[in-house]
Each structure stands twice: as structure tokens, then as C-alpha cells.
N, C-alpha and C positions, 0 to 999 in steps of 0.2 A: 373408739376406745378413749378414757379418760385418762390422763394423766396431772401429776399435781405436781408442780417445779418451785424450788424454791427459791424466789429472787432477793438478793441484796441491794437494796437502793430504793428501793420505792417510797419516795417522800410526799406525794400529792396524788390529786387527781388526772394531774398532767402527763405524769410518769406511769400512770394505770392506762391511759386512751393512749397511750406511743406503743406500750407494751404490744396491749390487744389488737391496736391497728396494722404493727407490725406485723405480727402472728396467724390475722384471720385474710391478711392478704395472700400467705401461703398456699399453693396447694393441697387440699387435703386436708386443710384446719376447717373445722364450720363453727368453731367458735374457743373464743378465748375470754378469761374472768378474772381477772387481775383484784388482788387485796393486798394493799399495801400494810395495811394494821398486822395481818399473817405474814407480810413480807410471801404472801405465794400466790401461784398463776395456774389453773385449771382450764386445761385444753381440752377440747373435744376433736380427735382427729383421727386421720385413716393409716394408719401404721404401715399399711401397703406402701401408701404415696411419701408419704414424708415420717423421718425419723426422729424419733427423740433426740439423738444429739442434733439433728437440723432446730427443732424449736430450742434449744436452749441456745446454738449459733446465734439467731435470731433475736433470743432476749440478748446475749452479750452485743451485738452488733449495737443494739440499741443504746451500750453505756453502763449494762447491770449484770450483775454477778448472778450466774445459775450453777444449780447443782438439782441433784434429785434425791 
């Protein structure tokens, strides 16, 4: 399943590779795509294993404002 989050904060390249590394260490994520120009982040993951509000935990753990 795809979903699309939308983060506040993303000012770099740096801030996109913390995001996605966070994310696709998850269970259940097999990938993540972080655009900081959209300020948003495109997961591909398994809604069985891990929840929506777990990846947005996840972006906020890292420093950055999520919402859907």
C-alpha cells in the first residue's frame, strides 16, 4: 500500500536520506521517497505490519512535523 505524508521541515538532501533511512528500517516499509520541494514522503508498506500512525511516529522521532 501507498501512502503519501506530509512532512514539515525538510530543508535538504540530508533531511530526505534521515527521513527514508528512518522509515525503510521499519518492518514492513520496502520503501520510502522523501521530496522536500512538496515538503512530502511516499511510503510503500504493508499496513498489516506497521501502521500509519507508526510511520508518521517515525518521521516526528526524527525532528519533523507529520500529518496526512
Amino acid at each position: 500500500m501507498k501512502q503519501t505524508i506530509t512532512v514539515k521541515g525538510l530543508k535538504c538532501s540530508h533531511c530526505e536520506a534521515k527521513v527514508e533511512q528512518a522509515l525503510t528500517k521499519m518492518e514492513g516499509v520496502a520503501n520510502a521517497k522523501a521530496d522536500r520541494e512538496k515538503g512530502l514522503v511516499e511510503v510503500d508498506y504493508a499496513p498489516e505490519t506497521v501502521s500509519k500512525d507508526e510511520l508518521m511516529e517515525t518521521i516526528e522521532d526524527c525532528g519533523y512535523e507529520a500529518s496526512l
